[in-house]
Residue frames as qw, qx, qy, qz and C-alpha x, y, z in Angstrom:
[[0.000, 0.888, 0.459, 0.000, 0.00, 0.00, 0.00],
 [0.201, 0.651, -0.080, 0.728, 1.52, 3.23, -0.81],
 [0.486, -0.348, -0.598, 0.534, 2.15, 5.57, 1.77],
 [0.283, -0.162, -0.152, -0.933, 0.00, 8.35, 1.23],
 [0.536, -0.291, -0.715, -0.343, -2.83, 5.72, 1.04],
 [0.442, -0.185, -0.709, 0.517, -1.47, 4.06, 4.71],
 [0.221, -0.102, -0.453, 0.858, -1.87, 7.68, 6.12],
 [0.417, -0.083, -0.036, -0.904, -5.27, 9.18, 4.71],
 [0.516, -0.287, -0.805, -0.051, -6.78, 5.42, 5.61],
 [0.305, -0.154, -0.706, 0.621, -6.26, 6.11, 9.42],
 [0.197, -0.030, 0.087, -0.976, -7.99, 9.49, 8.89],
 [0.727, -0.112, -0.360, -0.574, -11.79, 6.74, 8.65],
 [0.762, -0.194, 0.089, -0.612, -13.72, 4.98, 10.56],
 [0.385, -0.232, 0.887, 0.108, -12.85, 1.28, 10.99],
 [0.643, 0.420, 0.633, -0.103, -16.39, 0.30, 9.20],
 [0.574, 0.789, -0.123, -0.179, -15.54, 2.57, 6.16],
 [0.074, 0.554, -0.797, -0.231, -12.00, 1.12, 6.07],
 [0.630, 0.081, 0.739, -0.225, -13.97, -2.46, 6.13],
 [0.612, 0.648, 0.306, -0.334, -15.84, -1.20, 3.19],
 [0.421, 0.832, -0.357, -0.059, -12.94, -0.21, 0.98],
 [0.386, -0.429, 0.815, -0.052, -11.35, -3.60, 2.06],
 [0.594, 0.368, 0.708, -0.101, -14.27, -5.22, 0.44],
 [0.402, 0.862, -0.115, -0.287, -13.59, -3.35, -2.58],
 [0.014, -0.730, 0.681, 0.051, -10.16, -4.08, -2.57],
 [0.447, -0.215, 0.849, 0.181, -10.33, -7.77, -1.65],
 [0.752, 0.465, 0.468, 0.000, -13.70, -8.66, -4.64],
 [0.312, 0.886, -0.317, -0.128, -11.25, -6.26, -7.20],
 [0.052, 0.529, -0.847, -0.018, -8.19, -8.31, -6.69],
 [0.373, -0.122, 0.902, -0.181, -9.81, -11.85, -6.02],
 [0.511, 0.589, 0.619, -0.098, -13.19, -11.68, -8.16],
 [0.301, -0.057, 0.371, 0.877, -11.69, -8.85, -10.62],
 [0.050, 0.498, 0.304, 0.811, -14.58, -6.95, -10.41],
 [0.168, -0.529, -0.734, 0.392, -17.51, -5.51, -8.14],
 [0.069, -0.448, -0.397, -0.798, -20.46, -3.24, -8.02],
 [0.370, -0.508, -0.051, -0.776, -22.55, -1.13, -5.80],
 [0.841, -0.225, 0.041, -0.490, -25.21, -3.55, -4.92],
 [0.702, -0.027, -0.610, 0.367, -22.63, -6.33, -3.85],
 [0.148, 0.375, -0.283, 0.870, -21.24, -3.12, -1.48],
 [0.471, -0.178, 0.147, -0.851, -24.75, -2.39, -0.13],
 [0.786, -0.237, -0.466, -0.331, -25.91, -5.79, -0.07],
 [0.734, -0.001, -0.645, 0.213, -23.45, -6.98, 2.49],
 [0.216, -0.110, -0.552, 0.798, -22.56, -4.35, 4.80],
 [0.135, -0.552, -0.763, 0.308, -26.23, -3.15, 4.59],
 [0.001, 0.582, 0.311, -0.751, -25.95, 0.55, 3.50],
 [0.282, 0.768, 0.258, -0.513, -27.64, 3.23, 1.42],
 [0.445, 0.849, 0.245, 0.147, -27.31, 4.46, -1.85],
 [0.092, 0.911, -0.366, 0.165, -25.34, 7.54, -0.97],
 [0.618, -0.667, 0.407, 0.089, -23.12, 5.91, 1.69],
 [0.698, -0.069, 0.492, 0.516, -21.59, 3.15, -1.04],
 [0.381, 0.900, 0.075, 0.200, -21.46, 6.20, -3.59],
 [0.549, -0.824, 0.136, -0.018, -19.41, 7.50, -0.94],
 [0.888, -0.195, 0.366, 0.201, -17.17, 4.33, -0.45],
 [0.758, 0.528, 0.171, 0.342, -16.29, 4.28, -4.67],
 [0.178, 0.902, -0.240, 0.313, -15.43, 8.06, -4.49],
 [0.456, -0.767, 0.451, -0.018, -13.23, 7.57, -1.44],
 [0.782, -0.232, 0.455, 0.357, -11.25, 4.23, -2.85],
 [0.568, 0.787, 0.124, 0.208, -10.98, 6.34, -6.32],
 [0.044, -0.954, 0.176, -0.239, -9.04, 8.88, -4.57],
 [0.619, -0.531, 0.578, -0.003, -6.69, 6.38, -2.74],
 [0.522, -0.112, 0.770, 0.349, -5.99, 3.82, -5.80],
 [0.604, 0.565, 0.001, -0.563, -7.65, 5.68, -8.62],
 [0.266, 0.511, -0.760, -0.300, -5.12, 3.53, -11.07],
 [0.143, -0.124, 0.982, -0.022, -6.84, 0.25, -9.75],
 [0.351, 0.481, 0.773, -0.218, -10.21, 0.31, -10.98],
 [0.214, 0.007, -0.396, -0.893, -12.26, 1.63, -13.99],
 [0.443, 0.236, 0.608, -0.615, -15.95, 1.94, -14.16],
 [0.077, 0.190, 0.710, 0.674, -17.86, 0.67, -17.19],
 [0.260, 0.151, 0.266, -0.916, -20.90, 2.26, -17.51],
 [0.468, 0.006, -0.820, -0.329, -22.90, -0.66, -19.68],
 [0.668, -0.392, -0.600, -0.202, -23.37, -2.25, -16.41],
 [0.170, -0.799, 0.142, -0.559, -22.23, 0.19, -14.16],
 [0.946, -0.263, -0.065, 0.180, -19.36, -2.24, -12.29],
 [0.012, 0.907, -0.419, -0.043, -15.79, -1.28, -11.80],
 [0.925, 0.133, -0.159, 0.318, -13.19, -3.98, -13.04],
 [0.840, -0.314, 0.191, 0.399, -9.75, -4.45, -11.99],
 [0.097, 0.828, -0.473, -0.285, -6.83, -2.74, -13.90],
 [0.836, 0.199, -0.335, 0.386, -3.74, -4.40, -15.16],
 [0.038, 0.552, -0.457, 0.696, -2.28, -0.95, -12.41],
 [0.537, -0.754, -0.141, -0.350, -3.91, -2.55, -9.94],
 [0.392, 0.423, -0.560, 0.595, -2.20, -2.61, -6.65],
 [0.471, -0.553, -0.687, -0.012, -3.62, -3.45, -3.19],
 [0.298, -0.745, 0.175, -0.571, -4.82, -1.09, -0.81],
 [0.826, -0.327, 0.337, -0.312, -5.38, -3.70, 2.01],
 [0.211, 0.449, -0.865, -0.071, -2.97, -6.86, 2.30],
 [0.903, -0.220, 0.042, -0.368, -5.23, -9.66, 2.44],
 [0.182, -0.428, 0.885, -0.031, -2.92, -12.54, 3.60],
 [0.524, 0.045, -0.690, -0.497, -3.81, -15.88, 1.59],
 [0.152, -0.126, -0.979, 0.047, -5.09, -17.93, 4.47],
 [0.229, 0.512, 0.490, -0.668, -7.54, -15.52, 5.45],
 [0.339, 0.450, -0.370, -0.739, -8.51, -14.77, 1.94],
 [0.352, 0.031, -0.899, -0.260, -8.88, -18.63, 0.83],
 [0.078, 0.462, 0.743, -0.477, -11.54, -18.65, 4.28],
 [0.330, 0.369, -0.130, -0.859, -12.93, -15.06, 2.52],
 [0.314, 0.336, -0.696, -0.552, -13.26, -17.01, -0.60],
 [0.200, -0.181, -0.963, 0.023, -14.73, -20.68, 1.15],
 [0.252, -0.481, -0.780, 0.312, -16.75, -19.11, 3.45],
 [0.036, 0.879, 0.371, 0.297, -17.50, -15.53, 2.62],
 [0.247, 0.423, -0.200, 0.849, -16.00, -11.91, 3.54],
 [0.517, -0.759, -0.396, 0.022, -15.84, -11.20, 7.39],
 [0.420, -0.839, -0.052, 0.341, -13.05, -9.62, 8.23],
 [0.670, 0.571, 0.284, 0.380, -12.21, -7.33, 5.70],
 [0.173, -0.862, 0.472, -0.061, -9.14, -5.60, 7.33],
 [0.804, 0.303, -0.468, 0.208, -7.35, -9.32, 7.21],
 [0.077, -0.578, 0.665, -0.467, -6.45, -8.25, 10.86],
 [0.663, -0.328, -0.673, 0.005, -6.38, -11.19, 13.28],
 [0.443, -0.781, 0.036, -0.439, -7.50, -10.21, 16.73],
 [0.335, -0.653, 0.600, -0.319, -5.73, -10.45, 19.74],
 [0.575, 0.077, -0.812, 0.063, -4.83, -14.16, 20.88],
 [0.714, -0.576, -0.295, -0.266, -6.50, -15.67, 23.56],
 [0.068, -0.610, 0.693, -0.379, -3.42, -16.98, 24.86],
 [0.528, -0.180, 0.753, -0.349, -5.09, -20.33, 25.54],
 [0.809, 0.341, 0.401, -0.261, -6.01, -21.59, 22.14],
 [0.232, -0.513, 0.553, 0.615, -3.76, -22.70, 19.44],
 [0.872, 0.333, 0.244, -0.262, -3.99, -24.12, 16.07],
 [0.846, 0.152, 0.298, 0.414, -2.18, -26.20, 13.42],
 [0.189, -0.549, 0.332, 0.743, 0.56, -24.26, 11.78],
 [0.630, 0.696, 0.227, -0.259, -0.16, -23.42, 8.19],
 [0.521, -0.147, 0.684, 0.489, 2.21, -25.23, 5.58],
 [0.385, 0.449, 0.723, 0.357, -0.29, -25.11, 2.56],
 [0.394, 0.799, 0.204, -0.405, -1.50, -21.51, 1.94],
 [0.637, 0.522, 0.317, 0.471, -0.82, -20.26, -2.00],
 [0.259, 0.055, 0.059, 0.962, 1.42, -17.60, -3.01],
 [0.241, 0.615, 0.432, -0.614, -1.26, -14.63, -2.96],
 [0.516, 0.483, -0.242, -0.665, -0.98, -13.56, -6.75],
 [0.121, 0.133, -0.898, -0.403, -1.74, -16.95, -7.48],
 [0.075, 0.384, 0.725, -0.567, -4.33, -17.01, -5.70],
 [0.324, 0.546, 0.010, -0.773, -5.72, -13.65, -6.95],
 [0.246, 0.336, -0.618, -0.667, -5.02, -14.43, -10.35],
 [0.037, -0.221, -0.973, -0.064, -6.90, -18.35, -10.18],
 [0.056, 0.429, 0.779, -0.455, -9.48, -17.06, -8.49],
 [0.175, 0.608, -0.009, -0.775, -10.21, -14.28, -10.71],
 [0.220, 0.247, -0.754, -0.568, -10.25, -16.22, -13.56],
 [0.040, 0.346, 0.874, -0.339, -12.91, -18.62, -11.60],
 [0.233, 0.647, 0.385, -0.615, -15.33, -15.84, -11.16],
 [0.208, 0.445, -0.450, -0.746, -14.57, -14.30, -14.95],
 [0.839, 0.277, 0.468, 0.029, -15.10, -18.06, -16.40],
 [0.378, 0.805, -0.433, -0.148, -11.56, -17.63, -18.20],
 [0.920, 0.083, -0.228, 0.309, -8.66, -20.14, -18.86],
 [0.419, -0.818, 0.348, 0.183, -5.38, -19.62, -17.21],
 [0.854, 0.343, -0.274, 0.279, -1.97, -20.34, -18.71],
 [0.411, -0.757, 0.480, -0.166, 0.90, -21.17, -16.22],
 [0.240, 0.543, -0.792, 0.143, 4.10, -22.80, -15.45],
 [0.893, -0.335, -0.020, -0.301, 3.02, -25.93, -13.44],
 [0.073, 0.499, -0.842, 0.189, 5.87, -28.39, -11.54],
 [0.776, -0.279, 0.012, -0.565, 4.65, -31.45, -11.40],
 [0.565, -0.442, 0.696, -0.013, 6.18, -34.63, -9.37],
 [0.850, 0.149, 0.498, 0.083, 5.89, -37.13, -12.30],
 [0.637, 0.593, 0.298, 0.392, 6.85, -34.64, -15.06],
 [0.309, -0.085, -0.004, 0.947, 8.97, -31.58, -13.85],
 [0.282, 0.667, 0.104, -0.682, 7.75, -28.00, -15.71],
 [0.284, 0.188, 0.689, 0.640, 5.66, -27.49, -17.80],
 [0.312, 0.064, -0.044, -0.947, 3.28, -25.34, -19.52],
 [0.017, 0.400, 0.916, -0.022, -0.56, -26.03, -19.30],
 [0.305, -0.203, -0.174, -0.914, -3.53, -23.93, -20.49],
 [0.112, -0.382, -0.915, 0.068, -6.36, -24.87, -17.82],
 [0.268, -0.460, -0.081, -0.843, -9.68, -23.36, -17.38],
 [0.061, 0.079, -0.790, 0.605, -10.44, -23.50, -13.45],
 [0.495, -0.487, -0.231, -0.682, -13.75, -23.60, -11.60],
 [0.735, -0.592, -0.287, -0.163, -12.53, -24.43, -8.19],
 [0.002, -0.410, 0.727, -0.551, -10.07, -24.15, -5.08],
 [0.773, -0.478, -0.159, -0.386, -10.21, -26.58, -3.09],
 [0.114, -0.557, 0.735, -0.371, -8.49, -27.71, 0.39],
 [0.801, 0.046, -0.582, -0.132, -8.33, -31.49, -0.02],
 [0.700, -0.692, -0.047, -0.171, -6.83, -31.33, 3.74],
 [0.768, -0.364, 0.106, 0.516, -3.40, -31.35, 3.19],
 [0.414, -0.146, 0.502, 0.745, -2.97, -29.16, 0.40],
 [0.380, 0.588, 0.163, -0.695, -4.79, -26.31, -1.76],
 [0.373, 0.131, 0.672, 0.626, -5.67, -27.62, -5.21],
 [0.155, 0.436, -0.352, -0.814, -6.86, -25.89, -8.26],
 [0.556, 0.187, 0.804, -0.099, -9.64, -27.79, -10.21],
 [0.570, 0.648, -0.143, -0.485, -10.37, -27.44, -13.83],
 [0.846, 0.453, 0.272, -0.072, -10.17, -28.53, -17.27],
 [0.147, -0.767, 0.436, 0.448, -6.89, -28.97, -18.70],
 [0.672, 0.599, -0.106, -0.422, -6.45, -28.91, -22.47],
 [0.135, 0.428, -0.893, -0.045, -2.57, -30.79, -22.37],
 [0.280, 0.089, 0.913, -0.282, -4.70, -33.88, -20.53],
 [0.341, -0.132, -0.673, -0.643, -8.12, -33.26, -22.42],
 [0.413, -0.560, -0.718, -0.022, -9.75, -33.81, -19.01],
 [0.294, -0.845, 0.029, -0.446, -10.67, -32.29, -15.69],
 [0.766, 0.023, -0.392, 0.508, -7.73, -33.10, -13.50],
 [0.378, -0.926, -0.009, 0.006, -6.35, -30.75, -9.89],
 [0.608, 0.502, -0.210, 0.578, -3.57, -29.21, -9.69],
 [0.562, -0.571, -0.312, 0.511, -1.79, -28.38, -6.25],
 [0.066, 0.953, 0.290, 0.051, -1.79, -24.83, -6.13],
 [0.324, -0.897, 0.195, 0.228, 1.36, -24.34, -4.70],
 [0.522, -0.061, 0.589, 0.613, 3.45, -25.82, -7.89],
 [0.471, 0.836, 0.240, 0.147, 2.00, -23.01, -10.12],
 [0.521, -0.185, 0.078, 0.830, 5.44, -21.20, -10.36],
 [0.071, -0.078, 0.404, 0.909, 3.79, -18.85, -13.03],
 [0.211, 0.526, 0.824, -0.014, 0.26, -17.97, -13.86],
 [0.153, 0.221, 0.017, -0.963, -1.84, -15.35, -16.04],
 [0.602, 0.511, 0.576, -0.211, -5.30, -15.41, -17.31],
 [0.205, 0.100, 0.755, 0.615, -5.49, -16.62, -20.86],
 [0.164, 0.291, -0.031, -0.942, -8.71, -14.15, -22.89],
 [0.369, 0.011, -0.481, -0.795, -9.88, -16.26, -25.06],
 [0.791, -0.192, -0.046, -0.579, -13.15, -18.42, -25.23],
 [0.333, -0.063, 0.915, -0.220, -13.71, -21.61, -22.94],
 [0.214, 0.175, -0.929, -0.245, -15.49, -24.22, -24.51],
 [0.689, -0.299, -0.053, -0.658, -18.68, -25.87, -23.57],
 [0.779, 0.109, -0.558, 0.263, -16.85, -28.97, -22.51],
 [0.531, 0.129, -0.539, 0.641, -14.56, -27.17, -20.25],
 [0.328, -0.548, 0.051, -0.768, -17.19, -25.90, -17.82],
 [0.346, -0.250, 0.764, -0.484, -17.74, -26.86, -14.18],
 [0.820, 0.164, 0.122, -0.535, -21.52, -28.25, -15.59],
 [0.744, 0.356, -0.545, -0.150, -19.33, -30.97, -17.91],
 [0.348, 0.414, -0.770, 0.339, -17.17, -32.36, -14.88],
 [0.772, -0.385, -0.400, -0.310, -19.22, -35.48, -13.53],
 [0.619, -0.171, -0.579, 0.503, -16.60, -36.65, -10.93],
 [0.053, -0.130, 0.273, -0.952, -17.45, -32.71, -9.37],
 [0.440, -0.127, 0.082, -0.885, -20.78, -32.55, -9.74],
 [0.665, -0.319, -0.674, -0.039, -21.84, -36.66, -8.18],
 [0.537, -0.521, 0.427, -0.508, -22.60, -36.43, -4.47],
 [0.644, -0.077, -0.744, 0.161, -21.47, -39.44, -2.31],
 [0.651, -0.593, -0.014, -0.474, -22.76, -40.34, 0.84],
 [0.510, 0.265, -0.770, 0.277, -20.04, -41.84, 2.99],
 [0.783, -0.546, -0.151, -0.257, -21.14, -43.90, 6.24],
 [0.235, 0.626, -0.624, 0.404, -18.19, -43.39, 8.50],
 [0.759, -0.597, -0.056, -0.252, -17.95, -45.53, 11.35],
 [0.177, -0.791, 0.584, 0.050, -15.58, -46.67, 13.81],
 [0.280, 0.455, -0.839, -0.098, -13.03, -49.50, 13.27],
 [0.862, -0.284, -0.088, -0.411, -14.94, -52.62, 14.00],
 [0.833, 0.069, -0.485, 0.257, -11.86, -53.92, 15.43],
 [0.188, -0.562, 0.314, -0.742, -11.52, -50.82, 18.15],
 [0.404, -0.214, -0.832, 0.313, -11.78, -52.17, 21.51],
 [0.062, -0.559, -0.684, 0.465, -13.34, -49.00, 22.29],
 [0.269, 0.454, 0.642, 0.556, -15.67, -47.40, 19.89],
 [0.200, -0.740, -0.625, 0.148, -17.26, -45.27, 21.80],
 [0.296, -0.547, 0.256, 0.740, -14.19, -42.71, 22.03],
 [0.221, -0.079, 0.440, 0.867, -14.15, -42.54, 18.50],
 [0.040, -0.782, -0.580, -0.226, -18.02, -41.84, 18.11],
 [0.355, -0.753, -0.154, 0.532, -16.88, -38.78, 20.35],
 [0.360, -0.377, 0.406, 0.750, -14.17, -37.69, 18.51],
 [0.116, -0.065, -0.562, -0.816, -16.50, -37.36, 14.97],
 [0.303, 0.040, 0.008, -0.952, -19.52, -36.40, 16.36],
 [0.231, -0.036, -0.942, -0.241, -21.41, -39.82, 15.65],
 [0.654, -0.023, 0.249, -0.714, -25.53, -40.07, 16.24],
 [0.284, -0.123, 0.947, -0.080, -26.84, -43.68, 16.35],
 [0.653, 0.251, -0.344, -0.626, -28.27, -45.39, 13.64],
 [0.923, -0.043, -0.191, -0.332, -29.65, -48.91, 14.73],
 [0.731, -0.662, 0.069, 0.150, -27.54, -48.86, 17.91],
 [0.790, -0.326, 0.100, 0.510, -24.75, -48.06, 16.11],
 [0.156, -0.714, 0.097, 0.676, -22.48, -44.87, 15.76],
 [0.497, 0.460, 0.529, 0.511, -22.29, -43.59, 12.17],
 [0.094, -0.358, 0.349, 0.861, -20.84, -40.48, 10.28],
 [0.660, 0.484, 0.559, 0.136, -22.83, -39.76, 7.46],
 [0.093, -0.588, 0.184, 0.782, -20.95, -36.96, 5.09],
 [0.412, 0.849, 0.251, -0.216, -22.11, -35.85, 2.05],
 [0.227, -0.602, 0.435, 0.630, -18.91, -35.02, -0.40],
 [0.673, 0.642, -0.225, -0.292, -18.61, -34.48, -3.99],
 [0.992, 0.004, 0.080, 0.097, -16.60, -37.54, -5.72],
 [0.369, 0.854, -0.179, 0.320, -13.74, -35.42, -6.84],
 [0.069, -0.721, 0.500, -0.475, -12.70, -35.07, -3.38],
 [0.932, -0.269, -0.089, -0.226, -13.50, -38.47, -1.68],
 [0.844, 0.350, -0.268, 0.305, -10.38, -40.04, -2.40],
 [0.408, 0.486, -0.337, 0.695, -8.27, -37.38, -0.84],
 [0.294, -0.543, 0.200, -0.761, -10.35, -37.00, 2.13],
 [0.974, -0.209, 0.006, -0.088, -10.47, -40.61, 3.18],
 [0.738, 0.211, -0.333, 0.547, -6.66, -40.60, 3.14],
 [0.167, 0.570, -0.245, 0.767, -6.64, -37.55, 5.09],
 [0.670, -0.482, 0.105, -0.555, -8.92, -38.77, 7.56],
 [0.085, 0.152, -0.981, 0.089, -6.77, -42.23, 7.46],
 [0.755, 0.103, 0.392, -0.515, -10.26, -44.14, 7.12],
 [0.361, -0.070, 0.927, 0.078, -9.78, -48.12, 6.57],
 [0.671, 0.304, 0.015, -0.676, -12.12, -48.40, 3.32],
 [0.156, 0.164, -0.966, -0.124, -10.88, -52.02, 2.62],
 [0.547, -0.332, -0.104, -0.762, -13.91, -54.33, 2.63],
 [0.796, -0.286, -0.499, 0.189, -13.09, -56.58, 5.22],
 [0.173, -0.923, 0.266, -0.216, -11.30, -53.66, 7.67],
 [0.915, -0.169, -0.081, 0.358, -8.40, -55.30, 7.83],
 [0.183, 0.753, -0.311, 0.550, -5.90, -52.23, 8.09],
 [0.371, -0.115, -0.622, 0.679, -4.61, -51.49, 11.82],
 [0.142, -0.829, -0.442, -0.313, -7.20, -50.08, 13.68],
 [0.471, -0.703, -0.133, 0.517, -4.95, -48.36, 16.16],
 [0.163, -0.111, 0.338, 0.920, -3.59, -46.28, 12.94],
 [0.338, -0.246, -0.501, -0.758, -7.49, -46.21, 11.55],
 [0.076, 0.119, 0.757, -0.638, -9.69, -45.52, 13.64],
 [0.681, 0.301, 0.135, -0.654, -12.68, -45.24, 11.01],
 [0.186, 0.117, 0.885, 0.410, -13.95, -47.46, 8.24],
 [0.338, 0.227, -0.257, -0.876, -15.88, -46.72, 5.58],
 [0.675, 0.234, 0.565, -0.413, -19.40, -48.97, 6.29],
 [0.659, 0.674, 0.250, -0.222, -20.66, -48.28, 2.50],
 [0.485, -0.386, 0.588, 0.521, -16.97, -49.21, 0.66],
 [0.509, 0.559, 0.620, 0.209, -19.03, -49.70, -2.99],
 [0.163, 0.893, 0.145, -0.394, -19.53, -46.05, -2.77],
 [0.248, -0.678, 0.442, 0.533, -15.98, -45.58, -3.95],
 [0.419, 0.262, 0.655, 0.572, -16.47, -47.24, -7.63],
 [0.218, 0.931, 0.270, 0.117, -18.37, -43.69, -8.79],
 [0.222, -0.952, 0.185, 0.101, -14.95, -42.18, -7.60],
 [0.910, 0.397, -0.083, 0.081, -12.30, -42.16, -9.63],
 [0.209, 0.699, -0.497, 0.470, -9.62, -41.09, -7.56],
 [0.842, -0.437, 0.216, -0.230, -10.61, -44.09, -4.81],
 [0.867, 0.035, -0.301, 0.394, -6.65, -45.36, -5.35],
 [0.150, 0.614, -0.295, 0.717, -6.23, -42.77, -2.87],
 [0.728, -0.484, 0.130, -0.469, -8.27, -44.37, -0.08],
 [0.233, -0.525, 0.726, -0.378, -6.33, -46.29, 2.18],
 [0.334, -0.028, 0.912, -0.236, -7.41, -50.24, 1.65],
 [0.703, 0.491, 0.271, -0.438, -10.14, -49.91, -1.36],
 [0.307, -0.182, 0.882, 0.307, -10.08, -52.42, -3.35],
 [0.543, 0.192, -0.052, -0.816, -12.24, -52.27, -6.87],
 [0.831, 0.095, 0.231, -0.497, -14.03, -54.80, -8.39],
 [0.727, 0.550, -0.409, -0.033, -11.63, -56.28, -10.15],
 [0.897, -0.321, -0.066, 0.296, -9.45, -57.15, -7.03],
 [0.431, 0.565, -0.177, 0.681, -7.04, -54.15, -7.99],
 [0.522, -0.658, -0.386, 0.383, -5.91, -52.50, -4.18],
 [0.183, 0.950, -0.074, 0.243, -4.92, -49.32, -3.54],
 [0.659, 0.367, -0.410, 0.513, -1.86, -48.42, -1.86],
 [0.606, -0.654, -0.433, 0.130, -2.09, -48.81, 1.65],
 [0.123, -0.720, 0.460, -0.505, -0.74, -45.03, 3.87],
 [0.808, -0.490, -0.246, 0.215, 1.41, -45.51, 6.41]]
């Protein structure tokens, strides 16, 4: 943020610096935004977000243009953030909507910790994916991948997602011809790519996204004491006995039964003192084509996956 900017910020309100945060973060993350986004969330008037525009003009005039068609204000190529959104709080923004749109984190309790954060994305990769998301554009970028080094790859995205170890990057990619994820944090290099996407390469075409599975977690029927691990995941009883039921798109199954270390073999024969679920409804996993990621699933053919440890 300049330092002009820094100093005529202080000179407002905390809620107007909120406001012109939310400007700042849907401009850099959604590459545009308009009024009635402005007024829808934080709730005010007419004049007041009138207000808002004029005041972030005057502070970053070089980052936004209005079109007057549909009376929105895109993104530059000058832009430049007012407001540092920091990517893990931005990738929450993004999952879970825009709450704290200063990116400050409040005091610390002093009595509550959490997991360190390994996995956030650079931030202008971030921006840049995510903006291309919201546009419905392709991206073209440097990718590193573990089987094939760099290389170049023209995908068109239509998700982030946090698979629980790791941010991927979901879309259609044109080198592969399919929809395929890409770990977010091996983009070395990324810009959005102008021209037209395809009717193919839309979220609506990619079945493994758009199947729901129902997974019936339960504990390890070899646990000597189940009861703990109903605790631990929240379990309600279903004909006396404890059961998870989750909802997940197939896309992500795979990667979230490894992350959860859940025994989806169909005899639970894993260790249950390393798995402490199993997956009840194991079949599920033949709609899911990334189930050689689950820990003990074995398809119909008698093919296994490769057992974590």
């Amino acid at each position: 943020m300049p330092g002009n900017a820094a100093l005529k910020l202080e000179n407002h309100s905390h809620a107007q610096r909120e406001r012109l945060a939310f400007i700042d973060f849907c401009l850099q993350y959604h590459g545009s935004v308009g009024r009635s986004e402005l007024m829808a969330h934080f709730g005010t008037a007419v004049a007041s977000s009138t207000r808002d525009f004029t005041l972030y003009r005057e502070l970053a005039h070089e980052n936004l243009i209005l079109r007057h068609e549909n009376k929105r204000y895109y993104r530059t190529d000058n832009y430049q953030p007012l407001f540092h959104h920091e990517p893990h709080a931005a990738l929450k923004t993004l999952a879970h909507g825009f709450g704290d749109g200063l990116s400050v984190t409040p005091g610390q309790s002093g009595f509550c910790e959490d997991a360190p954060d390994l996995i956030s994305p650079p931030q202008d990769v971030l921006a840049t994916v995510s903006r291309a998301i919201s546009q419905e554009q392709a991206v073209r970028m440097t990718y590193q991948s573990l089987n094939s080094g760099a290389s170049e790859r023209v995908v068109v995205p239509h998700s982030i997602i946090n698979n629980g170890q790791r941010w991927h990057m979901r879309g259609y990619c044109r080198k592969r011809g399919a929809f395929r994820d890409f770990v977010c944090n091996r983009i070395t290099s990324v810009i959005i790519d102008k021209a037209d996407i395809a009717e193919h390469e839309h979220q609506t075409s990619d079945s493994e996204w758009n199947e729901q599975l129902t997974l019936e977690l339960i504990p390890h029927p070899c646990h000597s004491h189940p009861e703990a691990i109903a605790l631990d995941f929240n379990m309600s009883r279903q004909n006396n006995q404890p059961v998870r039921q989750l909802s997940i798109r197939a896309a992500r199954a795979g990667y979230l039964l490894r992350h959860w270390n859940v025994d989806c073999s169909p005899d639970h024969r894993l260790p249950e003192q390393e798995y402490h679920l199993w997956l009840r409804n194991h079949n599920i996993l033949e709609h899911c084509a990334n189930a050689v990621l689950a820990p003990g699933y074995v398809d119909t053919h008698g093919k296994a996956a490769v057992i974590i440890k």
